[in-house]
GUNULO-198305 format. One record per atom (N, C-alpha, C, O): residue in three letters; x, y, z. Coordinates in steps of 0.1 Angstrom, whole numbers, plus 2048, in hexadecimal, padded with zeros to 3 digits. Each point is the difference from the previous one (the first is absolute). Layout:
ALAXYZ
...
This chain:
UNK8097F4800
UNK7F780C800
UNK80980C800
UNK808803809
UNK7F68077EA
UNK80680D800
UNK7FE80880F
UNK7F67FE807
UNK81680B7FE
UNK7F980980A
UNK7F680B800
UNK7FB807809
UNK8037F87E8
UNK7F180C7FC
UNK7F67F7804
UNK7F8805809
UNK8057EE7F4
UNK7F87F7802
UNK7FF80280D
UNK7F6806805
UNK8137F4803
UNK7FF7FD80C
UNK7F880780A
UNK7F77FC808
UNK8108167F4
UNK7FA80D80C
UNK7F67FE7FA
UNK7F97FE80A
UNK8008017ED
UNK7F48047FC
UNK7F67F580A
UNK7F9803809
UNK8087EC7F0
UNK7FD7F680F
UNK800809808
UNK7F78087FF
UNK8157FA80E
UNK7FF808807
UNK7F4809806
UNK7FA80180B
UNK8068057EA
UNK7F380A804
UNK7F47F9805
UNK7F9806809
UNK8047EB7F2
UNK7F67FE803
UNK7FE7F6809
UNK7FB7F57FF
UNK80E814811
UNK8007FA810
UNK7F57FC805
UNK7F78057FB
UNK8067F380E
UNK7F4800808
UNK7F980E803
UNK7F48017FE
UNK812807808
UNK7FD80C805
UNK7F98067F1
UNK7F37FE7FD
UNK8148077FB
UNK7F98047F4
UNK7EF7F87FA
UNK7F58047FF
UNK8117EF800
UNK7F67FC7FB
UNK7F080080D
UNK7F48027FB
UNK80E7FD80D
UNK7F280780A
UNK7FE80E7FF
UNK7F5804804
UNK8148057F6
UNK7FE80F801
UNK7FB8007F4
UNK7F68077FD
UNK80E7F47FD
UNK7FA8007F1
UNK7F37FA7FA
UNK7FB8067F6
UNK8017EF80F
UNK7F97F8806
UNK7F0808803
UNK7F58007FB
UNK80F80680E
UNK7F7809806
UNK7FB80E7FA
UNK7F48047FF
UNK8187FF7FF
UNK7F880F7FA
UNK7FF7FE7F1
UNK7FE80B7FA
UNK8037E77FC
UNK7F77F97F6
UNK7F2801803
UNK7F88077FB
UNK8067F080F
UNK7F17FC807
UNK7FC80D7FE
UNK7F98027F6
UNK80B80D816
UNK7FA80C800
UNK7FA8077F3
UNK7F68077FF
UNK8167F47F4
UNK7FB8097F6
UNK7F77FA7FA
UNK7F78077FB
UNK8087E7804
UNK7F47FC7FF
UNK7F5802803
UNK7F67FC7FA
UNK80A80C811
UNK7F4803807
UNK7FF80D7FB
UNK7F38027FE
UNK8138077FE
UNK7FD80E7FB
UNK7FD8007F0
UNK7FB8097F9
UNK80C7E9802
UNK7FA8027F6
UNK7F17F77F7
UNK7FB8017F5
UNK8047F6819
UNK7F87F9801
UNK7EE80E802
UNK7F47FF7FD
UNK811807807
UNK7F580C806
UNK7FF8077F7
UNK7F58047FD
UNK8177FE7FA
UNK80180B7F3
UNK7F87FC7F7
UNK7F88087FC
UNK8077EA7FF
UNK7F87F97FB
UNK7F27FF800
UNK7F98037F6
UNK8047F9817
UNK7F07FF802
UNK7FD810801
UNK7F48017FC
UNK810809806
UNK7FA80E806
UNK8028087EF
UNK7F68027F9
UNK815801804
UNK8048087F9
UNK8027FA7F0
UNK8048077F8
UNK7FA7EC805
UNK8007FC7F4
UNK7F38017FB
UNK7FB8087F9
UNK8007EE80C
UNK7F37FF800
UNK7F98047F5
UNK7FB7FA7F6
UNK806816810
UNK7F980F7F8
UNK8098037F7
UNK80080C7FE
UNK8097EC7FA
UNK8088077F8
UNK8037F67F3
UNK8028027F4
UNK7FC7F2815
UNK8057F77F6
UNK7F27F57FE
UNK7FB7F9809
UNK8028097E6
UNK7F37FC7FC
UNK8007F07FE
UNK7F57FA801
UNK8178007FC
UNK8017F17FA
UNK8017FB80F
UNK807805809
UNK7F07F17F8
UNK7FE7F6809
UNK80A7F97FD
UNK808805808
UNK7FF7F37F4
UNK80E7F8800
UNK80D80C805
UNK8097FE808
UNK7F58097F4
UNK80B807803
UNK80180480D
UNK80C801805
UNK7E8803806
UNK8007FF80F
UNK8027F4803
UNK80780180A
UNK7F67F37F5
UNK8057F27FB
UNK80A7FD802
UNK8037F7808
UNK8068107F1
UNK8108007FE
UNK80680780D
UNK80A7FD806
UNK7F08097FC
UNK80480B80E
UNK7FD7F680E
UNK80780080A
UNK7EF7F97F4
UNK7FF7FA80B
UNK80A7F37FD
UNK80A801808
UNK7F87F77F2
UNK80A7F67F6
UNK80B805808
UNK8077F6805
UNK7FF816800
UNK80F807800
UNK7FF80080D
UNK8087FB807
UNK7EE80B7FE
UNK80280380D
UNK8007F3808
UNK8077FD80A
UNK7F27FE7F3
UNK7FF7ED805
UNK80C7F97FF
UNK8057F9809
UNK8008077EC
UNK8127FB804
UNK804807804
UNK8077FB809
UNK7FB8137F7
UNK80C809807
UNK7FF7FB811
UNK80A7FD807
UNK7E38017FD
UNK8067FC80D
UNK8037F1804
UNK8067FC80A
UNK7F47FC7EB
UNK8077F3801
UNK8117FD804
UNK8057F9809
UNK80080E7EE
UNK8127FC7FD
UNK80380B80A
UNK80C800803
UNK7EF809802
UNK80380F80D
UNK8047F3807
UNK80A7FA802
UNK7E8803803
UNK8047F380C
UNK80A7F67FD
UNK8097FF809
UNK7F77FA7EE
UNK80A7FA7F8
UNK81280B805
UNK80A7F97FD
UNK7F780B805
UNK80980D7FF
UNK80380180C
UNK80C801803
UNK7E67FE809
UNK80680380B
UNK8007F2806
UNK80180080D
UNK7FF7F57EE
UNK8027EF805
UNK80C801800
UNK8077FE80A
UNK7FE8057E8
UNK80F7FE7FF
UNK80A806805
UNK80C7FE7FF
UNK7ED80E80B
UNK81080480D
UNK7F97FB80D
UNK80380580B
UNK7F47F27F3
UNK7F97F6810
UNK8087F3803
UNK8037FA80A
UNK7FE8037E6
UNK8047ED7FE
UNK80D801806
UNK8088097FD
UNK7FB7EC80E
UNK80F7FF804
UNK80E7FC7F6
UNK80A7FC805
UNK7F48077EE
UNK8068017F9
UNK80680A7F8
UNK7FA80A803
UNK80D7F87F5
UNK80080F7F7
UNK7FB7FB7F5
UNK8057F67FB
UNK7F080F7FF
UNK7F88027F8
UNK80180D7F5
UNK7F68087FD
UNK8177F87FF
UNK7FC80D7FA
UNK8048007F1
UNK80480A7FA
UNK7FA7E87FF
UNK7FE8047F3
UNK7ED8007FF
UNK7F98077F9
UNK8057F280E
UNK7ED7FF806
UNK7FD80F7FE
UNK7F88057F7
UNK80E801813
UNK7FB811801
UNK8038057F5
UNK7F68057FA
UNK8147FD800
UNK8068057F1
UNK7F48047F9
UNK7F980B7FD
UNK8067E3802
UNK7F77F97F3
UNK7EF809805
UNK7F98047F6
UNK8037FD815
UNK7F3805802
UNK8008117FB
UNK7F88057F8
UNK81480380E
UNK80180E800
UNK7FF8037EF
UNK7FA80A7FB
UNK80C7ED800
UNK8008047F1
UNK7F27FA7FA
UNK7FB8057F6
UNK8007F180E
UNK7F47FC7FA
UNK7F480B805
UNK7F88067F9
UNK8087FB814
UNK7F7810806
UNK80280B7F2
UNK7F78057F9
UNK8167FB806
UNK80380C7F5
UNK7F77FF7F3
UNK7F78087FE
UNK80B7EC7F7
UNK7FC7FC7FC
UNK7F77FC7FA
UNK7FA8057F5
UNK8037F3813
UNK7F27F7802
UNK7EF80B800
UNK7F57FF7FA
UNK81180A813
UNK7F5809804
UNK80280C7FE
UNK7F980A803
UNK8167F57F7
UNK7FF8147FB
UNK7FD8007F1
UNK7FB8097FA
UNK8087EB802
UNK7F68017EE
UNK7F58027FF
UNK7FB8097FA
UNK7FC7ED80F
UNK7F3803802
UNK7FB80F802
UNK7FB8077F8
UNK8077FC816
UNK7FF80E803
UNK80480A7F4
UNK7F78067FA
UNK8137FB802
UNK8038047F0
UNK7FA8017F7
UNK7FF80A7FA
UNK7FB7EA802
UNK7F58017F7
UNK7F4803805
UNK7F98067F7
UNK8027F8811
UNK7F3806803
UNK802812802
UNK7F88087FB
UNK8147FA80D
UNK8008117FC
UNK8028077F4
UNK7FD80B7FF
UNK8097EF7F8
UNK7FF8067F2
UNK7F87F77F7
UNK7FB8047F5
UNK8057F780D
UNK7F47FA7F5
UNK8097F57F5
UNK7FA7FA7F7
UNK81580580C
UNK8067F97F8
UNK8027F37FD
UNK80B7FB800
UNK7ED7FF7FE
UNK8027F37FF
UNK8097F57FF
UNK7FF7F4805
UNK8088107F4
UNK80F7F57FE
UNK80880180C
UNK80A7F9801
UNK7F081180A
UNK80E80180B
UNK7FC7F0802
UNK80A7F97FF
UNK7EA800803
UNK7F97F2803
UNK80F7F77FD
UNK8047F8809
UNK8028097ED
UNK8057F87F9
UNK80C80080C
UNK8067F5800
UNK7FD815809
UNK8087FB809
UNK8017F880F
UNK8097FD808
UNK7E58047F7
UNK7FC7F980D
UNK8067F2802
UNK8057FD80B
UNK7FB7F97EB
UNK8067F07FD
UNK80A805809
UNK8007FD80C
UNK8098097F0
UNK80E802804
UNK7FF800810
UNK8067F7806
UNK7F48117FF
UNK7FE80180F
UNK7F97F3806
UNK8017FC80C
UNK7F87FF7E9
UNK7FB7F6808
UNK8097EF801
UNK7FD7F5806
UNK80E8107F1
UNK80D7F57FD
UNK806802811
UNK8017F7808
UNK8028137FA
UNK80580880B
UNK7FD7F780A
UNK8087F8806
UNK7E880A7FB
UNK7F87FC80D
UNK8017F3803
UNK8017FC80C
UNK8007FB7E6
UNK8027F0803
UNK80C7F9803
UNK8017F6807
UNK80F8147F3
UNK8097FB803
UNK802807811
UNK8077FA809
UNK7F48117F9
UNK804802812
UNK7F77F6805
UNK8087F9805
UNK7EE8037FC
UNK7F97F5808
UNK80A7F47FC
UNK8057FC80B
UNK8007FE7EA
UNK8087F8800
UNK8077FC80A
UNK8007F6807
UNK80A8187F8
UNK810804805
UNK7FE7FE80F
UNK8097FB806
UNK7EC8097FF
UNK7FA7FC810
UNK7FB7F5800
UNK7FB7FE80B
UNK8037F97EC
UNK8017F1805
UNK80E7FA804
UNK8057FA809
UNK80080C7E8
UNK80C7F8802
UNK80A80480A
UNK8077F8807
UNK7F88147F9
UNK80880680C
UNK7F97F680F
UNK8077FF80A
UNK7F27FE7F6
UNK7FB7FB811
UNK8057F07FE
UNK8017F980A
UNK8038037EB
UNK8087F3801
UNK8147FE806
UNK8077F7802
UNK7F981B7FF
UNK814802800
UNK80080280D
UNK80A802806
């Protein structure tokens, strides 16, 4: 493992990953609210609030996912990596396209949700070392 690799791992300590973890969940919840209050009235396609709820429903799935992985008595942090960037991803494409109206951002959600499957993996296998 390069030492760019490595600090980067690094970053993602137990401590981080509960901090991180957490104020995921929070924004899920602010944008979980932003959704039902303030889209609502703005945004006319029924799939596309759809998509909003789609986002916000894994953001806080893999959040928690996120904050397991600085709980588990192991280091777990290609687990956390793999969620933080699938959060990115996964549920900022969505959110993305439903605020502009752009449709192909979709085309990046798979990608996030590659993310989601290989950190649930990486925390299996990690609980076997």
């Amino acid at each position: 493992m390069s030492r760019k690799s490595s600090s980067i791992m690094a970053l993602f300590n137990p401590l981080f990953c509960l901090r991180a973890g957490a104020i995921s969940c929070a924004i899920g919840v602010g944008l979980g609210a932003f959704g039902a209050h303030a889209l609502k009235n703005s945004v006319k396609d029924l799939n596309m609030l759809k998509n909003w709820d789609t986002a916000t429903h894994y953001l806080f799935v893999h959040s928690i996912g996120l904050f397991v992985a600085g709980l588990v008595p192991y280091h777990a942090s290609s687990a956390a990596m793999l969620f933080t960037v699938g959060n990115a991803l996964f549920s900022g494409s969505l959110y993305a396209m439903v605020l502009t109206g752009k449709r192909w951002l979709g085309a990046i959600t798979p990608i996030g949700g590659t993310c989601y499957i290989l950190g649930w993996l990486f925390l299996f296998y990690k609980s076997f070392k």
